[in-house]
Every structure is written in structure tokens, then in C-alpha cells.
PyMOL Python script that loads the backbone (N, CA, C, O; Angstrom):
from pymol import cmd

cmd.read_pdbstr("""\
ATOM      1  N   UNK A   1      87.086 140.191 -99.954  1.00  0.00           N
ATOM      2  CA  UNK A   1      86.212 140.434 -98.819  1.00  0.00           C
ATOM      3  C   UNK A   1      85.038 139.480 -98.833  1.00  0.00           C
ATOM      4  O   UNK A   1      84.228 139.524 -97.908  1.00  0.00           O
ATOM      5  N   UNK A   2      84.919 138.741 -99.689  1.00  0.00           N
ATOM      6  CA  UNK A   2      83.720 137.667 -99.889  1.00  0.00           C
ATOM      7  C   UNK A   2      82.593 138.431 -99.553  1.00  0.00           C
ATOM      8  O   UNK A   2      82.083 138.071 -98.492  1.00  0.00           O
ATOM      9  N   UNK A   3      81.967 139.494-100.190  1.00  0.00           N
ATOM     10  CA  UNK A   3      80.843 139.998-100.060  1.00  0.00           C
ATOM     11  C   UNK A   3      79.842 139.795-101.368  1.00  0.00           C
ATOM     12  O   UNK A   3      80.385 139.474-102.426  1.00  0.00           O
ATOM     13  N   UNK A   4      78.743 139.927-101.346  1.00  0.00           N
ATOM     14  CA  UNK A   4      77.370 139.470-101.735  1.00  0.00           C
ATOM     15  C   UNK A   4      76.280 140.758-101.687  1.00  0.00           C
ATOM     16  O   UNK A   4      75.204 140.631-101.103  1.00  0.00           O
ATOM     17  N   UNK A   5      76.675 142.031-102.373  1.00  0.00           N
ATOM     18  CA  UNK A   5      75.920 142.840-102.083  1.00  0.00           C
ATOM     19  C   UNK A   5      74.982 142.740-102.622  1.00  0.00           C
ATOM     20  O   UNK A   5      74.886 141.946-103.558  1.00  0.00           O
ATOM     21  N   UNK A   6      73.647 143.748-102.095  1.00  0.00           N
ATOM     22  CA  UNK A   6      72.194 143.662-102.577  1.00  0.00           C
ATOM     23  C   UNK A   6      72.113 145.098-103.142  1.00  0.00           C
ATOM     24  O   UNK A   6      72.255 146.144-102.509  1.00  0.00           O
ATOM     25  N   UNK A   7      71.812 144.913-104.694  1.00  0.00           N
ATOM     26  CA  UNK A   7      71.712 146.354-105.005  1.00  0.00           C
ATOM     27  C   UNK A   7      70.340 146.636-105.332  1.00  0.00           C
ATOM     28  O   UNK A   7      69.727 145.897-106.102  1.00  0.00           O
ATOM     29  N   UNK A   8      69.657 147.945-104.651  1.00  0.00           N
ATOM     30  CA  UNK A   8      68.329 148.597-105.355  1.00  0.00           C
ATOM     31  C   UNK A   8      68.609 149.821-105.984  1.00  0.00           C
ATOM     32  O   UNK A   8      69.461 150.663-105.700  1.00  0.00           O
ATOM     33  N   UNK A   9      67.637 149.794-107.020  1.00  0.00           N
ATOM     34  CA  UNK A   9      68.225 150.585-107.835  1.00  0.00           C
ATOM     35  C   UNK A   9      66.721 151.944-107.539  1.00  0.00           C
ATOM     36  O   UNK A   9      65.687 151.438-107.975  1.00  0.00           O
ATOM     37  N   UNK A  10      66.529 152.961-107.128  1.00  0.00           N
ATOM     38  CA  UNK A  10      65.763 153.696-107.338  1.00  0.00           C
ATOM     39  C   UNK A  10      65.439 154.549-108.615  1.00  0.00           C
ATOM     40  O   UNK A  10      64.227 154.724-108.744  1.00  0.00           O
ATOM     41  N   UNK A  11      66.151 155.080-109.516  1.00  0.00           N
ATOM     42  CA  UNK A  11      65.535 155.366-110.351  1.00  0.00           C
ATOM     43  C   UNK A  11      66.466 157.473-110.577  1.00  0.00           C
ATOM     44  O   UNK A  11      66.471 158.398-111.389  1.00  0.00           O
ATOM     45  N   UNK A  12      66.852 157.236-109.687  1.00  0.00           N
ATOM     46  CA  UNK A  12      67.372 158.825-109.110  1.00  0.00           C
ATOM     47  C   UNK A  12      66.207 159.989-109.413  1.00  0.00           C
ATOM     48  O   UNK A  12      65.033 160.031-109.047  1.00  0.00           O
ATOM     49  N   UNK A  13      66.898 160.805-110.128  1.00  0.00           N
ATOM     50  CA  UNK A  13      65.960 162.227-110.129  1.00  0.00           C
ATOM     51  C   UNK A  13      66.542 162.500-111.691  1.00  0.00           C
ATOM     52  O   UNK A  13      67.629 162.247-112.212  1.00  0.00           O
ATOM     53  N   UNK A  14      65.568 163.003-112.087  1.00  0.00           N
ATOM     54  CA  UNK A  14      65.578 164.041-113.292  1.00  0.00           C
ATOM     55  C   UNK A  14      65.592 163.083-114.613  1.00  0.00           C
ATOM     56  O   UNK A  14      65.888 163.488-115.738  1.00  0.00           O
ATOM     57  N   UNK A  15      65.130 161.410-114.206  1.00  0.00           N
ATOM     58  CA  UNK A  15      65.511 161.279-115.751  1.00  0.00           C
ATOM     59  C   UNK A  15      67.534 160.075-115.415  1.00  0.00           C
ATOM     60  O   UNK A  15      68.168 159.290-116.121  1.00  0.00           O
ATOM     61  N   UNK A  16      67.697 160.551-114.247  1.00  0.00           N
ATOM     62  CA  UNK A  16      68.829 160.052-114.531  1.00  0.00           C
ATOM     63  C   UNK A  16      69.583 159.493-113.113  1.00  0.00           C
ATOM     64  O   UNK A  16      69.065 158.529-112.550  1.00  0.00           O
ATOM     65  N   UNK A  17      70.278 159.840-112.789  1.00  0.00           N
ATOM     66  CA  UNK A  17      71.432 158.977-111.293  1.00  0.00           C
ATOM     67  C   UNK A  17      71.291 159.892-110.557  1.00  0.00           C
ATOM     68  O   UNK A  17      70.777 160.941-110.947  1.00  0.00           O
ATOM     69  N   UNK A  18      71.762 159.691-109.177  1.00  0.00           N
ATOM     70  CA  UNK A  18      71.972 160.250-107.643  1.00  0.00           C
ATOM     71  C   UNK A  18      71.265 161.080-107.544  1.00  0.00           C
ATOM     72  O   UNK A  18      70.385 160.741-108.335  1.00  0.00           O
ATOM     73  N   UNK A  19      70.883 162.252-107.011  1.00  0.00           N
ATOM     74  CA  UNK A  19      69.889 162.763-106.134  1.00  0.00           C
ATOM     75  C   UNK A  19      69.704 164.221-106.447  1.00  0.00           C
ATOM     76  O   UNK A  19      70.330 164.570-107.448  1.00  0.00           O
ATOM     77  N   UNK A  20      69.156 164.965-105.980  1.00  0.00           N
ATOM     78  CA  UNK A  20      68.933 166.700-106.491  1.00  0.00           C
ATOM     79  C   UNK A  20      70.291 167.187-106.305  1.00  0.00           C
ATOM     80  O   UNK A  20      70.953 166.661-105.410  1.00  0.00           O
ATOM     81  N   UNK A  21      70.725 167.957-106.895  1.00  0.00           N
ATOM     82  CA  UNK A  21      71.999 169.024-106.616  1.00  0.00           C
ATOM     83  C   UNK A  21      73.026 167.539-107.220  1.00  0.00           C
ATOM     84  O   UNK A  21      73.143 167.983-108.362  1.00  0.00           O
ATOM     85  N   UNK A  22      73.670 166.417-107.267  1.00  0.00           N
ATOM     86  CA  UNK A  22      74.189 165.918-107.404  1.00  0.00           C
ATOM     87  C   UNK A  22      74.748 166.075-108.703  1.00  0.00           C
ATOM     88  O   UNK A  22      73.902 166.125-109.596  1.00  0.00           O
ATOM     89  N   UNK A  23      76.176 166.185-109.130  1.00  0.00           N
ATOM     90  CA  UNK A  23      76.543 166.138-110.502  1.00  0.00           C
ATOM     91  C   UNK A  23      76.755 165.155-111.634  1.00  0.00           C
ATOM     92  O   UNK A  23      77.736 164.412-111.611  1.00  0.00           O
ATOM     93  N   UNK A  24      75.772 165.117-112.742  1.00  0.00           N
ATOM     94  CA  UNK A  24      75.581 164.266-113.438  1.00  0.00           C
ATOM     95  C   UNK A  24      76.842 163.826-114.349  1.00  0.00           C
ATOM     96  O   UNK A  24      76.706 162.784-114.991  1.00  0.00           O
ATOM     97  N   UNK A  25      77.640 164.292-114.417  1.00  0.00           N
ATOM     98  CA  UNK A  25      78.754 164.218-115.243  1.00  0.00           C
ATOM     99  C   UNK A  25      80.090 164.967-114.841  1.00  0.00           C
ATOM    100  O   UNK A  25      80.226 166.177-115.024  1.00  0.00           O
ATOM    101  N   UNK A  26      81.092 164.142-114.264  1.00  0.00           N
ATOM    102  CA  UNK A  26      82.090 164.733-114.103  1.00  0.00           C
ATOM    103  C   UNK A  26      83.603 164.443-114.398  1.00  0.00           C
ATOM    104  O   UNK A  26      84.032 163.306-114.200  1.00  0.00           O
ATOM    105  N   UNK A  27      84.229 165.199-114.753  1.00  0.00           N
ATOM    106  CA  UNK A  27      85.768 164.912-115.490  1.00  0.00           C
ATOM    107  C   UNK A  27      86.536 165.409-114.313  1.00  0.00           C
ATOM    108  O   UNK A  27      86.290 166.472-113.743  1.00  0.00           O
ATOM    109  N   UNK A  28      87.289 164.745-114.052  1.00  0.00           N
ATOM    110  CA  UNK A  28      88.443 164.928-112.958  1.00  0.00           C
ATOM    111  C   UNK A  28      89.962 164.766-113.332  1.00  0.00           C
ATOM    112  O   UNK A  28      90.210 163.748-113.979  1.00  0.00           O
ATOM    113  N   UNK A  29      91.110 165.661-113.013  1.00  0.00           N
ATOM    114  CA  UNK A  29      91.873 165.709-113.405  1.00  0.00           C
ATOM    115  C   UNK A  29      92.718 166.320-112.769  1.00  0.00           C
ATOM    116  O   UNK A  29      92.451 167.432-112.315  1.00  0.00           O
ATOM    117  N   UNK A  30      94.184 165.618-112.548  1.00  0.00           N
ATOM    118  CA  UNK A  30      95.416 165.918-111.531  1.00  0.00           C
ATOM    119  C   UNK A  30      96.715 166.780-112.512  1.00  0.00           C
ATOM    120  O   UNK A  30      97.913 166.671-112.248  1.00  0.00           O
ATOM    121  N   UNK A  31      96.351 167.332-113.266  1.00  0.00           N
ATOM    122  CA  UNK A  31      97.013 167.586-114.276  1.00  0.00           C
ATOM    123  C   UNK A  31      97.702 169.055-113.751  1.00  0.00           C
ATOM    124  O   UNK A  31      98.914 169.229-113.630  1.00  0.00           O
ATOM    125  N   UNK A  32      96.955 169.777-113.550  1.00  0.00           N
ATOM    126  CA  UNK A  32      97.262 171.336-112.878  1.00  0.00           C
ATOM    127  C   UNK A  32      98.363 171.172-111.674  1.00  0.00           C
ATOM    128  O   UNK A  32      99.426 171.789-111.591  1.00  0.00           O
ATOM    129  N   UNK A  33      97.873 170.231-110.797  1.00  0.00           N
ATOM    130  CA  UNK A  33      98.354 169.661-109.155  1.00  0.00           C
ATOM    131  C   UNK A  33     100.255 168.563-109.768  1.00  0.00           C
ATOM    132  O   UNK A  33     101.335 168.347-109.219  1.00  0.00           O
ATOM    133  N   UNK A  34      99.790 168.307-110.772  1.00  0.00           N
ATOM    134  CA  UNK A  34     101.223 167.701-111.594  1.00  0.00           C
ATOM    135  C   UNK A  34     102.166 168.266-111.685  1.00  0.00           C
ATOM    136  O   UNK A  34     103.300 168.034-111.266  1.00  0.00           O
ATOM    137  N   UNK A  35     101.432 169.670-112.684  1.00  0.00           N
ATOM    138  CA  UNK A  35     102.758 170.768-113.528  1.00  0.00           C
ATOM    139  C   UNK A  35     103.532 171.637-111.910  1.00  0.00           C
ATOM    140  O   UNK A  35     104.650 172.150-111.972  1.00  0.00           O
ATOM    141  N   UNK A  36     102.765 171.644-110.714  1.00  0.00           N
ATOM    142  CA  UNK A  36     103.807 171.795-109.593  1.00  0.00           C
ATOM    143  C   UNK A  36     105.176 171.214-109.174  1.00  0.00           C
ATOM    144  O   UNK A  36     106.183 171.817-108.802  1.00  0.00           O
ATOM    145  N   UNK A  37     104.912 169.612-109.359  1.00  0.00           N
ATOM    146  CA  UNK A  37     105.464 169.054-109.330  1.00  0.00           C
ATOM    147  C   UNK A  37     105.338 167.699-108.338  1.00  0.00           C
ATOM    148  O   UNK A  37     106.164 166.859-107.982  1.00  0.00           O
ATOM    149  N   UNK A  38     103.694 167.922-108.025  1.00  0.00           N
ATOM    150  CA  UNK A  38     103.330 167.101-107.209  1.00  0.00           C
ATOM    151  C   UNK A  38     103.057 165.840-108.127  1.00  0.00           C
ATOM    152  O   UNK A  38     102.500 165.865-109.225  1.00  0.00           O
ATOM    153  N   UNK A  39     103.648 164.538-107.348  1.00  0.00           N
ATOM    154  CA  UNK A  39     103.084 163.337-108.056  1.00  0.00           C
ATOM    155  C   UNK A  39     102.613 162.071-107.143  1.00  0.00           C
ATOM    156  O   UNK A  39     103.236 161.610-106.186  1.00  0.00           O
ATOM    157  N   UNK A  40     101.436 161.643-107.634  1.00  0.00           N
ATOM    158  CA  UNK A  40     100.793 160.988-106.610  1.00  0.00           C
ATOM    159  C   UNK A  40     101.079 159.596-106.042  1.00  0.00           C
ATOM    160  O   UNK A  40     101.474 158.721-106.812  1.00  0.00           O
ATOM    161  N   UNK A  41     100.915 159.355-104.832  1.00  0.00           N
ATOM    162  CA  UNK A  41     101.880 157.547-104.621  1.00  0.00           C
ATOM    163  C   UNK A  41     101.301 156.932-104.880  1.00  0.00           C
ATOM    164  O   UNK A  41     101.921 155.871-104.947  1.00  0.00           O
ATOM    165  N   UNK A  42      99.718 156.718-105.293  1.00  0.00           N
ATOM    166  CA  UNK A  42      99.406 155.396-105.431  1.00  0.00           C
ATOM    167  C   UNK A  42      98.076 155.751-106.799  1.00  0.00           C
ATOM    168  O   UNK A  42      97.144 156.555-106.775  1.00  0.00           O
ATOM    169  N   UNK A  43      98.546 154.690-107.974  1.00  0.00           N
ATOM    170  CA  UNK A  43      97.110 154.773-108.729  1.00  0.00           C
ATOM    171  C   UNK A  43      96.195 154.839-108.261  1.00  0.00           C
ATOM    172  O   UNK A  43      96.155 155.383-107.157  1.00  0.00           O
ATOM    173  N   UNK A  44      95.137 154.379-108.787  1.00  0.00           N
ATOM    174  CA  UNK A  44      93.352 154.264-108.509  1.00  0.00           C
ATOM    175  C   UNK A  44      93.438 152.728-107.969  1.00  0.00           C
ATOM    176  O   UNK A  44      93.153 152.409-106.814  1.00  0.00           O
ATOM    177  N   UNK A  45      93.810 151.958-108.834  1.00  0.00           N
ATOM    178  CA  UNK A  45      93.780 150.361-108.394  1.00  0.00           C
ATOM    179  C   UNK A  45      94.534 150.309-107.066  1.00  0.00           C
ATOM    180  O   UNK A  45      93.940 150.087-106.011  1.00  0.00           O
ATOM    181  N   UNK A  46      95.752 150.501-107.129  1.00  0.00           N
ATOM    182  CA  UNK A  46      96.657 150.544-105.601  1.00  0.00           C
ATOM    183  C   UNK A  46      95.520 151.706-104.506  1.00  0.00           C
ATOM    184  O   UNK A  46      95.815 151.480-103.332  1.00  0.00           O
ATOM    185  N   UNK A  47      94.988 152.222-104.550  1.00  0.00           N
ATOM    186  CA  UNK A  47      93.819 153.277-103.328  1.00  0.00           C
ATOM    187  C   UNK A  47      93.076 152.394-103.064  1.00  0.00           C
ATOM    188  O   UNK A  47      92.932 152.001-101.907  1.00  0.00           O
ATOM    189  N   UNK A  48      92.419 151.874-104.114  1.00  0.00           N
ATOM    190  CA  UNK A  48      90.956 151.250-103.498  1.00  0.00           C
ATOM    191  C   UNK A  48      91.606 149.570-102.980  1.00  0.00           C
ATOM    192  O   UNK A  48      91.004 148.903-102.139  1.00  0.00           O
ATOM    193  N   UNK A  49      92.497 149.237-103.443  1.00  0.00           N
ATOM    194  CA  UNK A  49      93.427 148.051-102.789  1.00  0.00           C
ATOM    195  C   UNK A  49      93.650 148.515-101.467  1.00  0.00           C
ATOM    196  O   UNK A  49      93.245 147.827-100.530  1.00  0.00           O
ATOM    197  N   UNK A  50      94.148 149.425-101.293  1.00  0.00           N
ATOM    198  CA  UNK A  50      94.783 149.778-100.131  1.00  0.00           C
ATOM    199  C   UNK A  50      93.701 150.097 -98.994  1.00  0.00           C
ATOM    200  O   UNK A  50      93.901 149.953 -97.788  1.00  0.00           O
ATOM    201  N   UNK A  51      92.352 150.621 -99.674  1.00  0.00           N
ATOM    202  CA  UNK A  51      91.406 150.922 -98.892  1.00  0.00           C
ATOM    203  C   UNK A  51      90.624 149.605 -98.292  1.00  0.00           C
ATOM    204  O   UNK A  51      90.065 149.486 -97.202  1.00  0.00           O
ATOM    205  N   UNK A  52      90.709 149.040 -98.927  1.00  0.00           N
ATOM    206  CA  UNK A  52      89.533 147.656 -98.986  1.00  0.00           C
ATOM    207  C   UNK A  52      90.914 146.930 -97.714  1.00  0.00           C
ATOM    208  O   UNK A  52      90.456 146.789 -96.580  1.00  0.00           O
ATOM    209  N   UNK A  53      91.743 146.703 -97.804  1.00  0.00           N
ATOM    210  CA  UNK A  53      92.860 146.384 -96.815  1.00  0.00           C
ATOM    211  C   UNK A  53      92.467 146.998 -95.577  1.00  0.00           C
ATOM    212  O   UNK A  53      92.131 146.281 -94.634  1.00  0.00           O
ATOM    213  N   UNK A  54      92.475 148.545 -95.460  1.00  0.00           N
ATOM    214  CA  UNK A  54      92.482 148.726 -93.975  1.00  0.00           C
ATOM    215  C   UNK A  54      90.789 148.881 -93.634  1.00  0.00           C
ATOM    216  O   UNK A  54      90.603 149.312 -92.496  1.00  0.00           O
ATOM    217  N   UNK A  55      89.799 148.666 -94.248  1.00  0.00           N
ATOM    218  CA  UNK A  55      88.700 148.486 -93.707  1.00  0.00           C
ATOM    219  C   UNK A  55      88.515 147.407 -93.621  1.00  0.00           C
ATOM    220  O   UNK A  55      87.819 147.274 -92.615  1.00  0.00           O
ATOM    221  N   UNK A  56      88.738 146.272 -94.147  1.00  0.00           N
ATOM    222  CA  UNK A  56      88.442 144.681 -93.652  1.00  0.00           C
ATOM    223  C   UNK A  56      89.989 144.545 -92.442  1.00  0.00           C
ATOM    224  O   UNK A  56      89.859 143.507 -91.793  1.00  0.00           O
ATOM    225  N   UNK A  57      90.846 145.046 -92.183  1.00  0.00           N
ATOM    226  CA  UNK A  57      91.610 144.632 -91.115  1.00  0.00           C
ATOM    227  C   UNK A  57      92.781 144.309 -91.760  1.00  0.00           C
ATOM    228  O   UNK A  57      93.786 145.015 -91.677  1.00  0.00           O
ATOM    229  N   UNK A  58      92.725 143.339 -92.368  1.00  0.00           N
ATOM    230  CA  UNK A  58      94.182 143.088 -93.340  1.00  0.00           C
ATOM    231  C   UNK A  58      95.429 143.351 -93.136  1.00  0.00           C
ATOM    232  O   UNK A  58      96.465 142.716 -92.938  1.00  0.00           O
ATOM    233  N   UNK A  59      95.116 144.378 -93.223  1.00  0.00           N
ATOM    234  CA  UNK A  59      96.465 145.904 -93.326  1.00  0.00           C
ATOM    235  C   UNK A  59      97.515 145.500 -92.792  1.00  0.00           C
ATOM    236  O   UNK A  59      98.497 146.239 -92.724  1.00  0.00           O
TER     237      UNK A  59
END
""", "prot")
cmd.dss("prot")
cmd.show_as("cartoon", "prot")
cmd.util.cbc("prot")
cmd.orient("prot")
């Protein structure tokens, strides 16, 4: 996408990142949504590939 972002960094809240109520630490996991028998089509790398595709046009 040839982008050049500008990052500011504020400082967040509490000592640490993002904003009031926001969760400082989180573990995520498809593991439960698995043992159904659900399995997902696309890694993490192939999503955000795929995403960055249909928001610049690409697609």
C-alpha cells in the first residue's frame, strides 16, 4: 500500500495502553469453536492479506 504512517503515541491511562475500560491483556483462543468441528479458512497472515486487498481495491 506504500503508506508512511505518523504515529503519536499518548501515553494511555493507568500507567499503561488504550483507554479506560479497555483490556490490558488478552488471550484469545479458537480452541472450544474447533472441538465442534468448526475450522477456520484463512490464518491471521492470509485475513489481514486479504483485508489490506479489498480496502486498497486490489481484490
Amino acid at each position: 500500500m506504500d503508506l508512511k504512517p505518523e504515529f503519536h503515541f499518548t501515553g494511555g491511562v493507568d500507567g499503561g495502553r488504550g483507554w479506560k475500560g479497555d483490556v490490558k491483556l488478552m488471550r484469545l483462543s479458537i480452541e472450544k469453536a474447533k472441538k465442534t468441528g468448526w475450522k477456520p479458512k484463512l490464518n491471521s497472515h492470509e485475513a489481514i492479506r486479504r483485508t489490506v486487498r479489498e480496502l486498497s481495491g486490489t481484490a
